[in-house]
C-alpha positions in Angstrom: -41.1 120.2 -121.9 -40.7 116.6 -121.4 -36.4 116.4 -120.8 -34.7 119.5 -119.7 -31.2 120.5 -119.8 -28.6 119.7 -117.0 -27.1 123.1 -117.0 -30.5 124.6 -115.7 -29.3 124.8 -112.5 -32.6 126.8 -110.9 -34.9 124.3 -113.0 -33.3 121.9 -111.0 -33.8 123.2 -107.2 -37.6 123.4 -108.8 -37.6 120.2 -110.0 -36.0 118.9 -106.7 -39.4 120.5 -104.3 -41.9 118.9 -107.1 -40.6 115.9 -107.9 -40.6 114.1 -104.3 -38.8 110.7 -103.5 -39.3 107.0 -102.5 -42.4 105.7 -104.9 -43.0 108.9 -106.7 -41.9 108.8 -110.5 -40.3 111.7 -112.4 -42.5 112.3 -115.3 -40.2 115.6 -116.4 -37.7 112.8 -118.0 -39.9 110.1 -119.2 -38.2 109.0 -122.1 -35.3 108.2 -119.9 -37.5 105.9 -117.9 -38.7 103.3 -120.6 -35.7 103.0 -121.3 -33.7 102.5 -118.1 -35.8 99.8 -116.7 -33.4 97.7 -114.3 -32.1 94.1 -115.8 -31.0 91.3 -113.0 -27.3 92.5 -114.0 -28.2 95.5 -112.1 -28.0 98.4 -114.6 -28.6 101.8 -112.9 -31.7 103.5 -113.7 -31.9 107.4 -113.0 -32.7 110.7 -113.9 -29.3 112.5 -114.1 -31.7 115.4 -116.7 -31.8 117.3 -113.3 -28.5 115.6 -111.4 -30.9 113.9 -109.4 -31.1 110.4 -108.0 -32.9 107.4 -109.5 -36.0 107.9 -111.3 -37.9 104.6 -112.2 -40.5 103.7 -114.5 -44.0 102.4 -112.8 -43.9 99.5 -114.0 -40.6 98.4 -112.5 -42.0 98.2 -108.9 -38.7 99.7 -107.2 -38.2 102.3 -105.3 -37.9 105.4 -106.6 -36.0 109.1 -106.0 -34.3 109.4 -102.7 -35.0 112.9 -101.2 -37.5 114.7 -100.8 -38.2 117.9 -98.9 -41.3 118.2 -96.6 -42.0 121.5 -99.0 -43.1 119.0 -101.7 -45.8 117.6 -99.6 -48.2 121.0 -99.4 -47.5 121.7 -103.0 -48.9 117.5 -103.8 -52.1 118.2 -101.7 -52.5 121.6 -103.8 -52.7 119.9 -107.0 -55.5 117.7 -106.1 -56.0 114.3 -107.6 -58.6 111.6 -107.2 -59.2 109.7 -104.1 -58.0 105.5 -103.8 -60.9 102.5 -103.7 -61.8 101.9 -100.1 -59.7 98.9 -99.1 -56.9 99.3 -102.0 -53.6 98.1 -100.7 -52.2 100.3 -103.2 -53.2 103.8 -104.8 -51.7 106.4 -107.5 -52.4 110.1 -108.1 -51.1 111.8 -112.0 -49.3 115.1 -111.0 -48.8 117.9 -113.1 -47.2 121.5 -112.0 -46.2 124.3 -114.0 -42.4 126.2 -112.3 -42.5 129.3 -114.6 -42.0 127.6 -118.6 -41.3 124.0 -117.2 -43.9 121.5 -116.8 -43.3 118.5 -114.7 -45.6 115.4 -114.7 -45.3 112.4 -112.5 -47.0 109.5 -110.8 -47.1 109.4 -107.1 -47.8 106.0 -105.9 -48.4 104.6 -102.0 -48.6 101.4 -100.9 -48.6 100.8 -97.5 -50.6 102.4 -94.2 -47.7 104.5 -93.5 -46.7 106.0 -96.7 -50.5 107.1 -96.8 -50.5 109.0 -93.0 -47.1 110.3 -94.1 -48.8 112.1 -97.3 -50.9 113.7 -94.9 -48.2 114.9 -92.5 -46.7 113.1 -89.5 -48.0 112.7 -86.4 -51.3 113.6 -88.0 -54.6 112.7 -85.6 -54.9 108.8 -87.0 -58.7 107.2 -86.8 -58.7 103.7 -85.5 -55.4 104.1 -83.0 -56.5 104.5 -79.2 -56.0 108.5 -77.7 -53.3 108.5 -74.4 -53.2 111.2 -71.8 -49.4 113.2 -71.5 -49.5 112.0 -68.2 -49.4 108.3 -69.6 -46.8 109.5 -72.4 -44.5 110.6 -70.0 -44.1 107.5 -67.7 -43.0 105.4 -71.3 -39.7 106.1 -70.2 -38.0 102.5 -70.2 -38.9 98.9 -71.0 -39.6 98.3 -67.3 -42.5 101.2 -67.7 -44.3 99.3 -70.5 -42.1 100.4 -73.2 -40.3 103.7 -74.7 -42.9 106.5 -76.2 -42.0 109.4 -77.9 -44.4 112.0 -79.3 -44.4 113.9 -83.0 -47.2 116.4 -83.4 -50.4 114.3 -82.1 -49.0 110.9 -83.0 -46.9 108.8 -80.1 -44.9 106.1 -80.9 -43.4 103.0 -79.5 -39.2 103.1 -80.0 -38.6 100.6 -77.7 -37.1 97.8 -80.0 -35.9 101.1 -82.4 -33.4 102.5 -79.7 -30.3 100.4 -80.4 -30.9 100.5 -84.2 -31.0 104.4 -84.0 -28.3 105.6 -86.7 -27.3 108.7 -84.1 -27.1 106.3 -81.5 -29.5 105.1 -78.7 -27.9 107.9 -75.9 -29.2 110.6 -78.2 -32.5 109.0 -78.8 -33.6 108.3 -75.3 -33.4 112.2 -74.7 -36.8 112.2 -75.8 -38.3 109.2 -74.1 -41.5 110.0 -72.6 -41.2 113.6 -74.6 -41.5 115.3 -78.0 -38.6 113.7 -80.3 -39.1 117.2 -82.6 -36.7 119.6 -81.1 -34.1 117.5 -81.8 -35.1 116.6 -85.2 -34.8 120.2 -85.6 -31.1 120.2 -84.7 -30.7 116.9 -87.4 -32.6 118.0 -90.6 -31.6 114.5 -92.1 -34.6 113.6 -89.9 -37.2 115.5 -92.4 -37.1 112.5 -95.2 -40.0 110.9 -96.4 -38.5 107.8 -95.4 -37.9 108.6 -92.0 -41.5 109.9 -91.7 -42.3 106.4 -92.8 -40.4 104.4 -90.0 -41.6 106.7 -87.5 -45.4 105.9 -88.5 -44.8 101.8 -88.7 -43.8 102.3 -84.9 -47.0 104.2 -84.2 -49.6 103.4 -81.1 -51.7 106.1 -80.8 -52.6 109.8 -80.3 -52.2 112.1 -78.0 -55.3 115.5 -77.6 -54.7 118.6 -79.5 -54.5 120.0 -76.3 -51.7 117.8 -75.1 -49.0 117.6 -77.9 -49.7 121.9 -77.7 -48.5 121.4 -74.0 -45.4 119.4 -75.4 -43.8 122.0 -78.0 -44.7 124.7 -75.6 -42.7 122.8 -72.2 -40.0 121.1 -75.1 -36.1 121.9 -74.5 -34.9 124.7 -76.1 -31.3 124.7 -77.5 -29.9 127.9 -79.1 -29.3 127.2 -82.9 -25.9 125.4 -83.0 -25.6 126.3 -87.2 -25.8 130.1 -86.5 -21.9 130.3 -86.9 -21.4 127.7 -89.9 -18.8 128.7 -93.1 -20.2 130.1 -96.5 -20.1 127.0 -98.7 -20.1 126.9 -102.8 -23.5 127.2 -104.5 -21.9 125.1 -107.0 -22.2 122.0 -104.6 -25.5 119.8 -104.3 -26.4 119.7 -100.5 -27.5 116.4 -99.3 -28.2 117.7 -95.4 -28.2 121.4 -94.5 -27.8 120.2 -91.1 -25.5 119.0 -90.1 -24.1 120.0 -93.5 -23.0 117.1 -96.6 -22.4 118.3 -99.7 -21.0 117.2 -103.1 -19.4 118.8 -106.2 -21.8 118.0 -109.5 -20.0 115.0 -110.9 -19.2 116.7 -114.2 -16.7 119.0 -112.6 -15.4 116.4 -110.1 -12.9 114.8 -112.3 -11.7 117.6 -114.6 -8.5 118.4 -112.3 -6.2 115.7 -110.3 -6.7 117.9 -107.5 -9.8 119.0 -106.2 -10.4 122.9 -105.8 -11.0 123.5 -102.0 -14.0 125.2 -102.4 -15.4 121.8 -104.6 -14.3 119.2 -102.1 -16.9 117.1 -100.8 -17.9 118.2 -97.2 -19.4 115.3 -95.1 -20.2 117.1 -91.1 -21.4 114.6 -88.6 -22.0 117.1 -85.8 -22.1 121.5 -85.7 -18.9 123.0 -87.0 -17.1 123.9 -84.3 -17.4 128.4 -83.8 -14.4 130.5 -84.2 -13.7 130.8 -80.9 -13.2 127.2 -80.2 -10.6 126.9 -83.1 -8.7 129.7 -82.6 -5.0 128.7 -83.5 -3.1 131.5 -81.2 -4.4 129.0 -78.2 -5.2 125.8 -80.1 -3.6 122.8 -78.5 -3.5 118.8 -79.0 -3.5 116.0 -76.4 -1.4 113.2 -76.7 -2.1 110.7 -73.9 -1.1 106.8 -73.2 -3.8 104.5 -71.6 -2.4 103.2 -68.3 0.3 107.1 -68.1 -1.6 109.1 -65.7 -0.6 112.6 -67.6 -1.6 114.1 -70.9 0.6 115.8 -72.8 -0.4 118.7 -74.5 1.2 120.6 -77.9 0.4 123.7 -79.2 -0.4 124.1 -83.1 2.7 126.4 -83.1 4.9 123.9 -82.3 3.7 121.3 -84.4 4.6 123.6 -87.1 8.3 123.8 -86.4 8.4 120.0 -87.2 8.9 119.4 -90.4 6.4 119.5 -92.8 5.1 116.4 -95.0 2.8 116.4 -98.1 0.9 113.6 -99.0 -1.5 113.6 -101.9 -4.9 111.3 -100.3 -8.1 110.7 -101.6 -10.6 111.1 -99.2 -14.0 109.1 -99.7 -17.3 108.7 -97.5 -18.3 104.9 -96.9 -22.0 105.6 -98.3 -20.7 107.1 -101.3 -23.0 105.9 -103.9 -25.6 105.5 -101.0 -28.9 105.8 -103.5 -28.4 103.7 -106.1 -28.6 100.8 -103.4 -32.8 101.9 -102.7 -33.0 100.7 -106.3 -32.8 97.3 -104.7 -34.3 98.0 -101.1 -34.6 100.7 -99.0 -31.2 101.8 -97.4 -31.5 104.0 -94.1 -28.4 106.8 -94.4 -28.0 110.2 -96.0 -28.8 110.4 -99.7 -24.9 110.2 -101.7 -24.9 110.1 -105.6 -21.0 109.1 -106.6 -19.5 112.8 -105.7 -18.7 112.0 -102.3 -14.8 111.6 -103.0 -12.3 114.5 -103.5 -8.6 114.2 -103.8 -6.3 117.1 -102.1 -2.7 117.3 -101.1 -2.6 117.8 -97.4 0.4 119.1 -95.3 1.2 119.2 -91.4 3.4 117.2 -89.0 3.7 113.4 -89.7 2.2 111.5 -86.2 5.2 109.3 -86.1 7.5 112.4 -85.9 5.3 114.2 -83.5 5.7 111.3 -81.2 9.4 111.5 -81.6 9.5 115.3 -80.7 7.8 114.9 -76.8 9.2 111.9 -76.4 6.1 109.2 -76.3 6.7 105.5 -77.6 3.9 103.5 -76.8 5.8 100.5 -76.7 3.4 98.6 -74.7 1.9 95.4 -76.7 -1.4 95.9 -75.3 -2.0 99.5 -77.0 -4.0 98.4 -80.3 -5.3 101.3 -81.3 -4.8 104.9 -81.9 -7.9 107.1 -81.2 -8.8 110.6 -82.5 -11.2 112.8 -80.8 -12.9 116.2 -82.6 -14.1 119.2 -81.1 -17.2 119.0 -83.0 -19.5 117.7 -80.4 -23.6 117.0 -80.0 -24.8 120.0 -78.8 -28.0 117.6 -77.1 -25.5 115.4 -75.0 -22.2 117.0 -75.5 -20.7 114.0 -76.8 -17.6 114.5 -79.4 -17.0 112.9 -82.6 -14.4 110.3 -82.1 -13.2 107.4 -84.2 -10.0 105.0 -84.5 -7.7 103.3 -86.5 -5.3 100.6 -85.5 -2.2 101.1 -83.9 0.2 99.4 -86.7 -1.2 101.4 -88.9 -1.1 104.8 -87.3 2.9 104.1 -86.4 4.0 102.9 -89.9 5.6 105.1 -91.8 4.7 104.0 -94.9 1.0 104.8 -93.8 1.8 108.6 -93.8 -0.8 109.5 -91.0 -0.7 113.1 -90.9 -1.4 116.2 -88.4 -2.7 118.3 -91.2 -2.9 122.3 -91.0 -2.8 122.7 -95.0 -5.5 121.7 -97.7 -3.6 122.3 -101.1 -1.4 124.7 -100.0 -3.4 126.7 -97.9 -4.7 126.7 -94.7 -7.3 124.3 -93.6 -11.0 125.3 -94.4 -13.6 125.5 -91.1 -15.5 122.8 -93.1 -12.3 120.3 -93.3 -11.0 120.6 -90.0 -9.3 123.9 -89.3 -6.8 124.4 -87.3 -5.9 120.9 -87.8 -7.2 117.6 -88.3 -6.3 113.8 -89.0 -5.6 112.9 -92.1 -5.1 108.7 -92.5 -4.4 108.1 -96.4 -5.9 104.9 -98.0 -9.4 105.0 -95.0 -12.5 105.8 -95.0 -13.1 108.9 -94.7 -15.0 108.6 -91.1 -11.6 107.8 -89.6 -10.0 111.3 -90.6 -10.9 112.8 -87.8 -11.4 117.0 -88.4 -10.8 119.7 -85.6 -8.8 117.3 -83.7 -8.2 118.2 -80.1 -7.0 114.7 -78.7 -4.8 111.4 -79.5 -5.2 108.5 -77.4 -3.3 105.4 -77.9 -5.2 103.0 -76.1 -5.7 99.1 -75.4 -9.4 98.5 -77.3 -10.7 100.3 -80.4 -12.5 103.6 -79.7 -16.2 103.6 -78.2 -17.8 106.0 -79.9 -21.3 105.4 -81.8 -19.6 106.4 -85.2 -17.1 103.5 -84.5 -19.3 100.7 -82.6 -22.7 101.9 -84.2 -21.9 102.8 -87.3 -19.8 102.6 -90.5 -20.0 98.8 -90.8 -21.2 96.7 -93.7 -23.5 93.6 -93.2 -24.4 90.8 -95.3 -27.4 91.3 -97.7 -29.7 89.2 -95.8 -29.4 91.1 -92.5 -31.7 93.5 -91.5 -33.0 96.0 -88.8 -34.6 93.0 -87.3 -31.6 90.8 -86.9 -28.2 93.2 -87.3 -25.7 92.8 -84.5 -23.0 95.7 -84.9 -21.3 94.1 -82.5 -20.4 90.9 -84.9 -18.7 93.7 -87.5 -15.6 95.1 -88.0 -15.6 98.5 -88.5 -14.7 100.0 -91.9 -11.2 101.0 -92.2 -9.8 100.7 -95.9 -11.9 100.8 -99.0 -12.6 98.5 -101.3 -11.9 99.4 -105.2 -14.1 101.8 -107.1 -14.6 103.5 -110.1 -17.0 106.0 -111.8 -18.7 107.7 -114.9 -18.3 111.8 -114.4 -18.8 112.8 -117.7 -21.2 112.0 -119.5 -23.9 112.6 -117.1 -26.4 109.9 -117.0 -29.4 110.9 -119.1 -27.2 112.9 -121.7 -28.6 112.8 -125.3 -25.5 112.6 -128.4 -26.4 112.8 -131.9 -27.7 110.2 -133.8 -24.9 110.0 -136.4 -22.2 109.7 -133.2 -20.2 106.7 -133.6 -17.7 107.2 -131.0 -17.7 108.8 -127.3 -15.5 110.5 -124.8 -16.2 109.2 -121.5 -14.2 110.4 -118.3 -14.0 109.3 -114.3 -12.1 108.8 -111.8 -10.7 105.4 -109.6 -9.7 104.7 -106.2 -8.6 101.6 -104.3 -7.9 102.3 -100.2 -5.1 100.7 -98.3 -2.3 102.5 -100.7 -3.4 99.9 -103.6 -3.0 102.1 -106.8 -5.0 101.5 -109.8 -3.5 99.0 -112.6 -6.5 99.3 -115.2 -10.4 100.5 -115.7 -12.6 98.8 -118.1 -15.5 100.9 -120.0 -17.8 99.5 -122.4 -20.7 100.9 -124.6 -22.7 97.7 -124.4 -23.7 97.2 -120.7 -20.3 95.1 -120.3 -20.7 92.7 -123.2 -17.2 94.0 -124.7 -14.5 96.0 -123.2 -11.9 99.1 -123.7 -8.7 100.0 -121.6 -9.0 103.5 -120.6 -6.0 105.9 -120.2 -5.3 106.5 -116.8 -3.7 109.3 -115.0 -2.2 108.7 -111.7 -1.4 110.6 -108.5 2.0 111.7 -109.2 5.6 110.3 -107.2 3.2 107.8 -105.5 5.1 104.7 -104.7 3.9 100.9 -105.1 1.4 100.0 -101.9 1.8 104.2 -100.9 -0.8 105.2 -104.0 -2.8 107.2 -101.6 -5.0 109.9 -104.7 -7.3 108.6 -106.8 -6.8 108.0 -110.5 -7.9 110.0 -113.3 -8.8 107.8 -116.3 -10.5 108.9 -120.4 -11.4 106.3 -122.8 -12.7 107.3 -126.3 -15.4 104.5 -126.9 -17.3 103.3 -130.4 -20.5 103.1 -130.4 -23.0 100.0 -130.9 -24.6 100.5 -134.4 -28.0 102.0 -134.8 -28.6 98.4 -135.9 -27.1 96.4 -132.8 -28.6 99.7 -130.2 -31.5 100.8 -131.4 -32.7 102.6 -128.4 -30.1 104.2 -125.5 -26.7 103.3 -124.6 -25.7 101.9 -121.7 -21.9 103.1 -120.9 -20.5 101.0 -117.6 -17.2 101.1 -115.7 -15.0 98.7 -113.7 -11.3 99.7 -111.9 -8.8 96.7 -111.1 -6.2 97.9 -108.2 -2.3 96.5 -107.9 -3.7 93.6 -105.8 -6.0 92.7 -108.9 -9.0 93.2 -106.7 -12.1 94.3 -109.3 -15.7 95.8 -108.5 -18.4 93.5 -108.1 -21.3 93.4 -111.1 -24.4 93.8 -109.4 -25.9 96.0 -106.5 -27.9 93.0 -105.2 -24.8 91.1 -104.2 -23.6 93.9 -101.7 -26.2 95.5 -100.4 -26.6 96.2 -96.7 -29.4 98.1 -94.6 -26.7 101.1 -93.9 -26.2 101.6 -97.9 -22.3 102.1 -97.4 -19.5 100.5 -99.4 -21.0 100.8 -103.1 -18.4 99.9 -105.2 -20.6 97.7 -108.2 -19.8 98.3 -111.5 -20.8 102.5 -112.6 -23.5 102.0 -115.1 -25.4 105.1 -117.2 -27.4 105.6 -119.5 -26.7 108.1 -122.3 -29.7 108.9 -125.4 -29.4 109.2 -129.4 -31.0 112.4 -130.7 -32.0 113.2 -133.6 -29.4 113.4 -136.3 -28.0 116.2 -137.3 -28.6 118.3 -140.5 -26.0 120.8 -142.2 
């Protein structure tokens, strides 16, 4: 069976172990591939057969699907396949494995030193590399000992120019300097990627004795498993991470209803959620506190919930939504996002601006600039808590409708979104809304944290890891304009005879800007309809803080004009008349966030049909 339906939902957790990631080609939707080869307009290749990310013919030389599980790699070596030329700088194995009546081919493809040790395992004994003794591992503790080592299995590695480019932060890192870096990848699954594997092995120096990386797993720390108390989630949802857990709703479903169902809403945990115990409302308190006033002052949830309650509808969007069609240009480093992480909800609680009214706090003085929010969710390696901030004018302006949430469409908060209460900052990224909020400091720089300084900022296309300065970059705060395809899925077939299509998806702008208009066109953006939009309702000009819902019935090229597939694309203009860029190429950045190119898919002609 060469293309396989979409609804197959357990062909497609099979498909996801066999079909791999970076440089291995789908060949269980093949047809979609000659025909989705990228142009330099950017036009988005993929293999949406099994909702997965970008598949991409061979001869394209990109990059190809984003995730794959380390499961995949015993089930590769199974299948056998012949061996590379000594000396090739490149090699290819044809795959083919039967999952009960499907049969899935595909083309796995290496080219470089590491990608070929990572096929094998990581931290696999490596000829040619010089063995070290664990007593000379463990004295590569700083730059001043000759440089940070790490081990993984038998391989040791060099992280020394790594440490301040680590996504989770260099504090977390340098826990295992000198040590075994894989108890803590066990706490962070979104360590077990193939490309992760990959970086690891370009910063390899040597081995270390069978005997010695033994002595490491046996003498590594030992932390109590800190997901042993998480919430039941919806099958329905396509994990990204398991730990901590992302999540998002297939992106069929995701725009059928102006309001996303609870259970559907896109869940994005940086850290453990935090247990029962530590959110147990009858005791659950929040501290307000002024830098430069000595004291604190504390409110309990009960009392926030005799002030009076305001709703505000608010989209709520993760910055690397869109994440993997970016590796179709380069290699981004960040968790793997299709377009599904977004959700729109109404949330309820006690505006900040009357909460500061009720206990009497103005923070009047000119120096405060920003207003930081700080989770219970913390690192259960260094105990640090997720923090983040958002400035101070914002925060204290009315019209921004910053909110001490306790409701998610009408009902209490969800563990997963913050209960008992969280931030809720309409028109921002959604890193800023911080969830299981236990603090609120209004203080005179923005907030510290590694999710504020080190993270959650966009660079220009031409930096690097070698060269990016996070320091030189603001930090994310409203989002640009977007727009996306939801239905059809990319990769659909329509019959031959069609001469029209239904196309559906929703559009957001941060920074209250509402949506004016969305383009759609059948013809890769050579010609152009007006879609109808819905809006978030009783939303006022520069306050539109939901998304917008929009359907456009399109005609189709002619057989004639489109012989082959049809390539459907979307654009969103917001009230500022701010548009989506064309192409990929002209935004991308190493950290893959802030995807807002125009939506491009790719839908098929069938056969026609017969009566």
């Amino acid at each position: 069976m060469d293309v396989v339906s979409a609804a197959d939902r357990e062909g497609e957790r099979d498909c996801v172990r066999a079909c791999g990631r970076q440089r291995w080609v789908c060949r269980c939707c093949r047809d979609v591939l000659r025909a989705s080869t990228p142009s330099g307009g950017g036009s988005r290749p993929g293999c949406q057969a099994w909702r997965w990310p970008r598949c991409m013919s061979l001869a394209t030389s990109v990059r190809v699907p984003q995730r794959a599980p380390r499961e995949a790699a015993p089930a590769l070596a199974a299948l056998g396949a012949g061996a590379a030329a000594a000396g090739a700088v490149c090699w290819w194995e044809q795959r083919e494995l039967e999952l009960g009546p499907l049969r899935h081919r595909w083309m796995d493809v290496r080219c470089d030193d590491a990608a070929k040790a990572v096929a094998s395992g990581p931290g696999q004994f490596k000829h040619g590399l010089p063995t070290y003794s664990r007593d000379q591992v463990v004295k590569h503790t700083s730059k001043q000992s000759g440089g940070i080592w790490v081990v993984y299995n038998q391989g040791i590695y060099d992280i020394t120019e790594f440490v301040e480019n680590h996504p989770g932060g260099a504090d977390r890192i340098m826990l295992a300097a000198g040590n075994t870096i894989q108890p803590f990848w066990n706490i962070y699954s979104q360590h077990k990627e193939e490309w992760v594997y990959e970086t690891l092995e370009e910063l390899r120096v040597g081995n270390l004795s069978a005997q010695d990386a033994a002595y490491f797993r046996e003498h590594a720390p030992h932390y109590s498993d800190p997901y042993a108390k998480e919430p039941k989630r919806d099958p329905t949802l396509l994990v990204r991470s398991e730990q901590p857990f992302t999540a998002e709703p297939p992106l069929d479903i995701l725009a059928q209803q102006m309001v996303t169902p609870t259970d559907l809403f896109y869940k994005r945990n940086h850290l453990p959620v935090p247990s029962p115990t530590e959110t147990d409302p009858s005791a659950y308190k929040v501290t307000l506190s002024v830098e430069g006033q000595t004291n604190g002052i504390s409110i309990a949830l009960s009392d926030l919930k005799k002030l009076p309650k305001h709703s505000v509808m608010s989209a709520v969007q993760c910055g690397g939504n869109r994440r993997d069609e970016f590796s179709t240009v380069k290699q981004v480093k960040g968790g793997h996002w299709d377009a599904g992480a977004i959700s729109n909800a109404v949330w309820s609680g006690a505006l900040l601006i009357d909460v500061l009214e009720s206990i009497g706090v103005s923070p009047s003085d000119p120096d405060i600039k920003h207003v930081e929010f700080i989770g219970l969710d913390k690192d259960p390696t260094t105990g640090v808590t997720y923090a983040a901030s958002v400035p101070v004018e914002m925060a204290l302006d009315p019209k921004s409708q910053v909110l001490l949430a306790y409701e998610m469409n009408d009902e209490e908060l969800p563990r997963d979104h913050g209960f008992p209460l969280r931030a809720v900052v309409p028109g921002v990224v959604g890193a800023r809304n911080v969830k299981w909020l236990s603090q609120i400091k209004f203080s005179h720089g923005e907030c510290d944290s590694h999710w504020q300084q080190s993270d959650y900022k966009s660079f220009s296309p031409s930096v690097d890891w070698s060269n990016v300065d996070y320091s030189k970059a603001p930090a994310i705060q409203e989002m640009p304009v977007t727009s996306t395809v939801c239905s059809p899925l990319h990769g659909a077939s329509i019959d031959a005879s069609a001469q029209s299509v239904t196309v559906r998806g929703y559009a957001y702008s941060g920074g209250g800007r509402g949506i004016i208009r969305v383009d759609v066109s059948a013809d890769g953006g050579k010609t152009w309809h007006d879609a109808t939009l819905q809006t978030p309702p009783d939303q006022k000009r520069n306050q539109v803080y939901g998304w917008t819902l929009w359907e456009v019935t399109l005609p189709l090229p002619t057989q004639a004009d489109a012989p082959g597939d049809i390539e459907i694309v979307c654009k969103a203009v917001d009230s500022q008349y701010n548009v989506q860029p064309e192409t990929l190429d002209s935004i991308w950045n190493i950290r893959g966030l802030l995807n807002n190119s125009w939506h491009r898919i790719t839908i098929h002609r069938g056969a026609a049909t017969t009566s």
